[in-house]
Structure formats: structure tokens, C-alpha cells
C-alpha positions as CSV (number, residue, x, y, z in Angstrom):
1,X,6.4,15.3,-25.5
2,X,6.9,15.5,-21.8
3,X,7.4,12.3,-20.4
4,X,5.4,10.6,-17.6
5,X,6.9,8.5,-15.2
6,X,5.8,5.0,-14.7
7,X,4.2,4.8,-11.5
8,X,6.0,6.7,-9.3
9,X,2.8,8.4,-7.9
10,X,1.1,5.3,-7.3
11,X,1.2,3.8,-3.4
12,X,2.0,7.1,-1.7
13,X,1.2,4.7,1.5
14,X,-2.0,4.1,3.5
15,X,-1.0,4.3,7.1
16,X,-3.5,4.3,9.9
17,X,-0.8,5.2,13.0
18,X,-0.6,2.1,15.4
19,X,-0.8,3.6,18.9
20,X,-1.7,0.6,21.6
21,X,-2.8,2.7,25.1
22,X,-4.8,2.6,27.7
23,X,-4.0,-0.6,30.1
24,X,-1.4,-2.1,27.6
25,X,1.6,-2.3,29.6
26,X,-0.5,-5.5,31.3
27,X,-0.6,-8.5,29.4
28,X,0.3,-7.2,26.4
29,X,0.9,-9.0,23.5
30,X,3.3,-7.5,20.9
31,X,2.5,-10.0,18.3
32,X,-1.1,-9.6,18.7
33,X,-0.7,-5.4,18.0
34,X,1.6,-6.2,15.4
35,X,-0.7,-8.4,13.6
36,X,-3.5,-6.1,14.1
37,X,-1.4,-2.6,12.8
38,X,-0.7,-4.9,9.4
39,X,-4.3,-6.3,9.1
40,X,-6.0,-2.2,9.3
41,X,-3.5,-0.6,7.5
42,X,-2.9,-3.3,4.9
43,X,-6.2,-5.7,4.3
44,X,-9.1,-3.3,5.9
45,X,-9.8,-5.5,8.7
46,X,-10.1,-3.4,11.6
47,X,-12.0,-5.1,14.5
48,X,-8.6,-6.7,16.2
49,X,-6.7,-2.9,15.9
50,X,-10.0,-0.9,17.5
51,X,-10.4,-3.1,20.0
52,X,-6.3,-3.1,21.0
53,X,-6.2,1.1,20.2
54,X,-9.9,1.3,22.4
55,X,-11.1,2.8,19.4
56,X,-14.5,2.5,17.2
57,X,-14.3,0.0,14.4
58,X,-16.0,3.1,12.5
59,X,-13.3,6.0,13.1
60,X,-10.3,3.4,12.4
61,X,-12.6,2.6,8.8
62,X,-12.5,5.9,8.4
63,X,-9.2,6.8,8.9
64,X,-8.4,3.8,6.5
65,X,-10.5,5.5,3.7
66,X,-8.8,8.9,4.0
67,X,-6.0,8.0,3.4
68,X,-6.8,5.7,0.7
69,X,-8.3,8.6,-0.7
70,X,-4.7,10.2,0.0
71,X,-3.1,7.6,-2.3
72,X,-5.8,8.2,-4.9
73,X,-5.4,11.9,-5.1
74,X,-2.6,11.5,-8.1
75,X,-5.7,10.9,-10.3
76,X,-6.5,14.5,-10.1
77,X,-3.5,15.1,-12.3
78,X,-5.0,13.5,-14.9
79,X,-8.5,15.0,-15.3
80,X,-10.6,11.7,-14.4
81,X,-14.4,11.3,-13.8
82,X,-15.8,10.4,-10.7
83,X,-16.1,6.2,-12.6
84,X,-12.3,6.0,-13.0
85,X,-12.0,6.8,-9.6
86,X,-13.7,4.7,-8.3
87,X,-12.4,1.7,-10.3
88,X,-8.7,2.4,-9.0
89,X,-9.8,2.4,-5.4
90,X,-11.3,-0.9,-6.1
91,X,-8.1,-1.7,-7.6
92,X,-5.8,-0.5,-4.6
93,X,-7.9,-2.5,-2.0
94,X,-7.8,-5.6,-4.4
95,X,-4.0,-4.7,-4.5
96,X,-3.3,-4.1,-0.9
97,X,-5.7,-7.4,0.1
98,X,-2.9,-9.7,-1.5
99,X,0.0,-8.2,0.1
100,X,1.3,-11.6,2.1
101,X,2.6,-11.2,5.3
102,X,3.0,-13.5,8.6
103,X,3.4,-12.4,11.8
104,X,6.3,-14.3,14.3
105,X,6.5,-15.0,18.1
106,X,8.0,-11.4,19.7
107,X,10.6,-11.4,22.1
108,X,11.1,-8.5,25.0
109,X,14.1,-6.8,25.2
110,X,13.7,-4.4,28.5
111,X,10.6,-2.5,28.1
112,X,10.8,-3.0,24.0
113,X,9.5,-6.1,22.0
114,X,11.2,-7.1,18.7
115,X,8.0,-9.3,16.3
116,X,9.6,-11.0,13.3
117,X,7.1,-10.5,10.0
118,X,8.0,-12.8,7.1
119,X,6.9,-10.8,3.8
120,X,6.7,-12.0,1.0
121,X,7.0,-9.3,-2.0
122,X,4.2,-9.0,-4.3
123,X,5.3,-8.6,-7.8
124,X,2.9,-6.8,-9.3
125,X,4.7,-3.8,-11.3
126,X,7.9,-5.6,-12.7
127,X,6.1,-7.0,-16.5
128,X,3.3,-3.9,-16.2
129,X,6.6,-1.5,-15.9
130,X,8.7,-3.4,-18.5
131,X,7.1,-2.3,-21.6
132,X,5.3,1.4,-20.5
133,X,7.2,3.5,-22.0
134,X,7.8,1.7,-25.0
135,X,4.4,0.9,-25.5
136,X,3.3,4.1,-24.9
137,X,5.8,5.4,-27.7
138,X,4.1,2.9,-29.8
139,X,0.6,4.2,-29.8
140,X,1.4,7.8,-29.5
141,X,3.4,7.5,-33.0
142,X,0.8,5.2,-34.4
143,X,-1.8,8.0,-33.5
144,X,0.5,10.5,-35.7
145,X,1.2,8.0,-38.9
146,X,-2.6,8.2,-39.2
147,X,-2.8,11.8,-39.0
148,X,-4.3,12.5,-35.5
149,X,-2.1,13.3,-33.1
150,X,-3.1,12.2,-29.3
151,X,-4.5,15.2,-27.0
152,X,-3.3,14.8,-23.7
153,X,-6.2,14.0,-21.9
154,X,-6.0,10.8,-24.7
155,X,-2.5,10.0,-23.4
156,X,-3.2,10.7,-19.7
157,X,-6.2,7.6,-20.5
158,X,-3.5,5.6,-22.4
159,X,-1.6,5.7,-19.7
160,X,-4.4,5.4,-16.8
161,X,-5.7,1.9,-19.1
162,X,-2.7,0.6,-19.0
163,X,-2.0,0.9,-15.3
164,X,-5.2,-0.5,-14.7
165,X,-4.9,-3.3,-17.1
166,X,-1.8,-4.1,-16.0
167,X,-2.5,-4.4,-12.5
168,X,-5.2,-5.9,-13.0
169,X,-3.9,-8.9,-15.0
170,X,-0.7,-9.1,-12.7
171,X,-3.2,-9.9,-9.6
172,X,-5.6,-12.5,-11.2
173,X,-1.9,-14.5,-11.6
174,X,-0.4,-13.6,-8.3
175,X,3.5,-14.1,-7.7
176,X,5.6,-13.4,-4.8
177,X,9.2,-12.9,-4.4
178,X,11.0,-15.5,-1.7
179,X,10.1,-15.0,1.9
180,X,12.1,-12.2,3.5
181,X,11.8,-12.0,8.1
182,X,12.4,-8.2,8.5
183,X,12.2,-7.1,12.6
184,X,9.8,-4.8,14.0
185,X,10.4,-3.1,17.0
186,X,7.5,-2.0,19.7
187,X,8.5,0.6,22.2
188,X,7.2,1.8,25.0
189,X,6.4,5.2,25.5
190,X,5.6,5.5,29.1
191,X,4.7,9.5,28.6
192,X,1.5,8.4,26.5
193,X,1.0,4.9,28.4
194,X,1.4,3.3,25.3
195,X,3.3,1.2,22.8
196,X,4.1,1.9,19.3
197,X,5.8,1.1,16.2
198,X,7.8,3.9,14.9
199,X,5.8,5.3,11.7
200,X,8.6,4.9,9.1
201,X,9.5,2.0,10.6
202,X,6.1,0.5,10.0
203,X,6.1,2.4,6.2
204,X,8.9,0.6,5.4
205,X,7.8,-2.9,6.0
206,X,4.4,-2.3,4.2
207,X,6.5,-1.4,1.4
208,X,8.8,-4.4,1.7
209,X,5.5,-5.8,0.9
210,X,5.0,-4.7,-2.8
211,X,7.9,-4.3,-5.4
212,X,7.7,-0.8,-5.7
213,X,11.3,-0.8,-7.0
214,X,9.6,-1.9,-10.4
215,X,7.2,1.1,-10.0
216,X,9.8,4.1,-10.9
């Protein structure tokens, strides 16, 4: 039987791109944008980034839920109805709304700002991940003793119910790892009259965030 990795298609990455223009070489406050990038991309609050990007509170939603749809799209894979689909989007908000972050006092360095963000690392995936495979052995050989062996689409839903489960249960008893200060820096880009946080730079500390290590 081919094998199906854990969760390595899980958390492909929201990212709403944080772009500060307009008048925002005056006053501006790196912190502030910092704080507001996180709070879009990672809890859905979007009033502080629209107002700092002079955009709608309704396109920067929208962005938000495209590319929440972008991290759902591994569902596909697995032939699901429109219901399952819309449980796991409930599940990666729930998800994303406990990542734990805190944003620090930024310090300019020339025309650049560093912002220290203290994260600390949800562990959501490590005892969901332990057992998976093992587990999934256990039922699919179960299944056969009794004389019916599982059809895929029954051990793509094994697999989709214990994802689920498992999240599920890890965020109703939420652990985090030690508090880890990772730097951020905000550049200036006088060509768009702007500042911004490089976009891997930014994917990177969002995922600092979560213990996707435990995922694969």
C-alpha cells in the first residue's frame, strides 16, 4: 500500500504580503507594522494592517481567505465533500488563532528597523504525529483480519479523522515550546515609497510559530 505522509501537505502558509506605503517614511512605526503583518496573516484581524497598507478591511479579508483556501487545496487529493471542507478551515483558523507571538520595541539601523518577536512554538503535531502511521497500520490490518479490506477513499477518511481529531484535541490542551526572540528586519524600499518585510523572511517566522518539524 502506498504510504501517505503525515502532514507534510498541511500549512502550505497563509501570507497576506506586508507592504507599508504611501506617507510611511513619516512617523513610522516599525513595531506597529510588524504587529499588524502578524495579526492579518496569522489571527484574521485586519483593521490595524488596512489602515497601515491604505487598504479596505474587505480586500485584505479577502486576500486572507484565498490563501486560506490555498492551504486547504490538499483536500482535493483526497476526494472530500464540500462539509469536510469546511470543518478543516474552521480548524486552521482555530489553529492559526493560538499561534502566540509578542511583538518588541524596534530599533533603526540607517533607513532599516530591526522588531524583536518573542514566539512561542505551538506544539500541536508532535503526539498527533507520533502514532500515525502506526495506527494507521493498525486499522488497515484490522480491516483485512475481518475480511474487508479498506478502499482508499476509506483510508484517505482514516487518515483525514485522525488529522482532525488530533488537532483538535492537541488545541483544547494548548502547550507551547520556551519563548524564542527571532529578529525581523523592515526595509526601506524608496522606489515603491514603502517599507517591507522580506516575504520568506516573514514565512519563516510564522513558521517558527507552529512545530511543523513534527508535521513530516
Amino acid at each position: 500500500m502506498k504510504s501517505i505522509r503525515k502532514f507534510n501537505l498541511l500549512l502550505s502558509m497563509i501570507m497576506i504580503i506586508c507592504l507599508a506605503t504611501g506617507c510611511a517614511f513619516g512617523g513610522f512605526d516599525a513595531s506597529g507594522y510588524v504587529k499588524a503583518c502578524l495579526d492579518s496573516n496569522v489571527h484574521g484581524e485586519f483593521e490595524e494592517y488596512a489602515k497601515i497598507t491604505n487598504s479596505s478591511v474587505e480586500d485584505v479579508e479577502k486576500l486572507y481567505n484565498d490563501f486560506l483556501d490555498n492551504d486547504l487545496a490538499f483536500l482535493d487529493a483526497y476526494n472530500v465533500d464540500d462539509a469536510t471542507k469546511a470543518k478543516f478551515r474552521e480548524l486552521f483558523i482555530n489553529l492559526y488563532k493560538n499561534l502566540k507571538y509578542e511583538v518588541g520595541t524596534a530599533t533603526k539601523d540607517g533607513d532599516n528597523y530591526t522588531v524583536p518577536v518573542t514566539v512561542h512554538k505551538l506544539m500541536v503535531f508532535r503526539d498527533v504525529s507520533a502514532n500515525m502511521e502506526s495506527d494507521m497500520e493498525e486499522y488497515v490490518n484490522t480491516a483485512i483480519n475481518s475480511g474487508k479490506t479498506p478502499s482508499t477513499d476509506e483510508i484517505y477518511k482514516y487518515v483525514l479523522d485522525y488529522m482532525y481529531d488530533g488537532i483538535s484535541n492537541e488545541l483544547n490542551e494548548l502547550e507551547y515550546a520556551d519563548p524564542e526572540t527571532i529578529n525581523v528586519t523592515v526595509k526601506k524600499d524608496p522606489s515603491l515609497n514603502a517599507y517591507k518585510i522580506d516575504e520568506t523572511e516573514l514565512q519563516n517566522l510564522i513558521l517558527e510559530m507552529v512545530d511543523m518539524e513534527n508535521a513530516n
